[in-house]
C-alpha positions in Angstrom: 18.3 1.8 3.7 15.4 -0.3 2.7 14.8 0.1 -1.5 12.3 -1.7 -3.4 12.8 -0.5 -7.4 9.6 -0.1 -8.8 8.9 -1.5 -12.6 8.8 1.4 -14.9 6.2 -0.5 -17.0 3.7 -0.7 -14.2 4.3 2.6 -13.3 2.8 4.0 -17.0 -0.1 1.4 -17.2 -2.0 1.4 -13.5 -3.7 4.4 -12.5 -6.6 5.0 -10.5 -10.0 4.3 -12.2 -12.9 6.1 -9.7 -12.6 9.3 -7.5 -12.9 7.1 -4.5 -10.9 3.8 -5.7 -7.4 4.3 -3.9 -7.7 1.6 -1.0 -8.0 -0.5 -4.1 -5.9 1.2 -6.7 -3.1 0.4 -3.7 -4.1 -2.6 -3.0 -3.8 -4.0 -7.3 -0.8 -2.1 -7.6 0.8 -4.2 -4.5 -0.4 -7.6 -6.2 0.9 -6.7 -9.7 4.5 -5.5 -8.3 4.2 -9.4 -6.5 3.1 -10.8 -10.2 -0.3 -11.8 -8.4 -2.1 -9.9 -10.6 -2.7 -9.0 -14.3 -1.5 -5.9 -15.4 -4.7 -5.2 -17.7 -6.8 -6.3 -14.4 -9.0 -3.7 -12.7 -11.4 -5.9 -10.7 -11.0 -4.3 -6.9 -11.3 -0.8 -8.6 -14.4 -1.8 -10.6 -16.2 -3.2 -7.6 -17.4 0.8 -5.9 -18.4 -0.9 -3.1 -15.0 -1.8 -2.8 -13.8 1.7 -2.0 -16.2 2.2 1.0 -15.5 -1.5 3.1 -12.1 -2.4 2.5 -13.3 -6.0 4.6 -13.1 -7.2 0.9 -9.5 -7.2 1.1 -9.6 -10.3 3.7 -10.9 -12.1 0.6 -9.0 -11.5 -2.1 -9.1 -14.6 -4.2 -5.4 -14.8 -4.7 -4.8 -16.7 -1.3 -1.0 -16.6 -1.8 -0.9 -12.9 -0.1 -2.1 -12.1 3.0 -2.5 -8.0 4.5 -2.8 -7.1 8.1 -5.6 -5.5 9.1 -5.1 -1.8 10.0 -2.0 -0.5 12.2 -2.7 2.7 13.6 0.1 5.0 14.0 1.9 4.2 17.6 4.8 5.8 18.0 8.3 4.9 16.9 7.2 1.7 16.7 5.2 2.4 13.9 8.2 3.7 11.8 10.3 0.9 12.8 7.5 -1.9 10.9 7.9 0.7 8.2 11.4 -0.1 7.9 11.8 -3.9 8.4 9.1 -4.1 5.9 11.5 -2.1 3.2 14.5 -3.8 4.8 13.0 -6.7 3.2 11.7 -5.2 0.2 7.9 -5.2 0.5 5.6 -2.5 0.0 3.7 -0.6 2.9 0.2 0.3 2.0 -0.3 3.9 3.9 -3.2 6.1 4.7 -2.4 9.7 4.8 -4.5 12.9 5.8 -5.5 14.6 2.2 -6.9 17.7 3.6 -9.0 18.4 6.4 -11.4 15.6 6.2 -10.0 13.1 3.1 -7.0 10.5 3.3 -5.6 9.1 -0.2 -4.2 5.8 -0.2 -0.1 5.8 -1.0 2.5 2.6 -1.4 5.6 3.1 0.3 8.4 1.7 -1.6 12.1 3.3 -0.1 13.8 5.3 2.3 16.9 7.3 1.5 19.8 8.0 3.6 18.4 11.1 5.2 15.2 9.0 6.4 13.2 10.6 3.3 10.4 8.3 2.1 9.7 7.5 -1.2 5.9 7.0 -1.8 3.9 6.0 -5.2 0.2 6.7 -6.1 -2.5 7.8 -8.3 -4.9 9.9 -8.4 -7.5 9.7 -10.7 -6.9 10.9 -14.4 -3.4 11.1 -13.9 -0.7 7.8 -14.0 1.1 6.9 -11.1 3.8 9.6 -9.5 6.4 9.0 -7.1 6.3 11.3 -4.0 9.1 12.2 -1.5 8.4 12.8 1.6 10.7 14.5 4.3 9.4 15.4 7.6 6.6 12.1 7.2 7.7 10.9 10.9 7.4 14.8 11.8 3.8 15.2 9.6 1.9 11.5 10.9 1.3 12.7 14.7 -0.4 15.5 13.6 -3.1 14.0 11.2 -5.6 12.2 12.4 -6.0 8.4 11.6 -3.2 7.5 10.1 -2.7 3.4 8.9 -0.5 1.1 7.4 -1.2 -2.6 5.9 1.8 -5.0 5.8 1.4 -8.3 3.8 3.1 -11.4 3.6 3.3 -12.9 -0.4 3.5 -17.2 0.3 5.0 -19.5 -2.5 1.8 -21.5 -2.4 -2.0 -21.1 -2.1 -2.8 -20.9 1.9 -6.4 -21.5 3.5 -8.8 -18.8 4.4 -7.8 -19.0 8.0 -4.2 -19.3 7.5 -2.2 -16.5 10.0 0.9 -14.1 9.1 4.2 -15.4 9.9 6.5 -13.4 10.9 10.0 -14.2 9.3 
């Protein structure tokens, strides 16, 4: 199964700053697992408006990543872009229902044998923790709004209107 190890280091120094910073706690913690960003570097988090319009992540200054723009759940389907993105050991940014009304913003970075996912996030206050989740293909019909962001690291800077390719 699809395995991306995690570096311990990063784990114990990025943490969520704000109540409401996970789109971009998730997003800083993809870019300094693809050495795109400083580990002492906090800027997406620092920004609040950041946490309410995530159309900031279209222009993040690094241009040598690129994320999709919101993938609703779908199906199967949806699980088997989960997968291939693992398979080739990139991180799936993931929306889950937190409640009744909140989502919190997780990294998806394995799946085990048994189809259990293996998810990392922050919450603020507290470092990063690693999550397994079971019955996730069981527990995403029944939330409401559930998303994923794939991205695509290239090995040089790209223009602003540069698309994904698929590989």
């Amino acid at each position: 199964m699809g395995f991306r190890k995690l570096n311990s280091k990063l784990l114990k120094v990025h943490h969520q700053r704000l109540a409401t910073s996970c789109i971009p706690m998730v997003i800083e913690y993809i870019m300094k697992e693809e050495s795109l960003m400083a580990w002492s570097d906090f800027e997406y988090q620092d920004n609040p408006s950041n946490s309410l319009h995530p159309r900031w992540i279209r222009k993040i200054k690094d241009s040598r990543i690129r994320f999709t723009g919101d993938i609703p759940y779908s199906g199967p389907v949806f699980f088997d872009l989960i997968d291939y993105e693992l398979k080739n050991k990139r991180l799936v940014y993931i929306s889950l229902q937190w409640g009744p009304t909140n989502w919190h913003m997780y990294a998806i970075f394995g799946k085990n044998r048994d189809g259990t996912y293996n998810l990392v996030t922050s919450l603020p206050g507290q470092r990063n923790c690693w999550v397994e989740i079971k019955d996730l293909r069981a527990t995403i019909p029944t939330m409401n709004g559930v998303n994923i962001k794939t991205y695509r690291v290239f090995k040089r800077k790209c223009g602003p209107f540069r698309k994904l390719i698929k590989k």
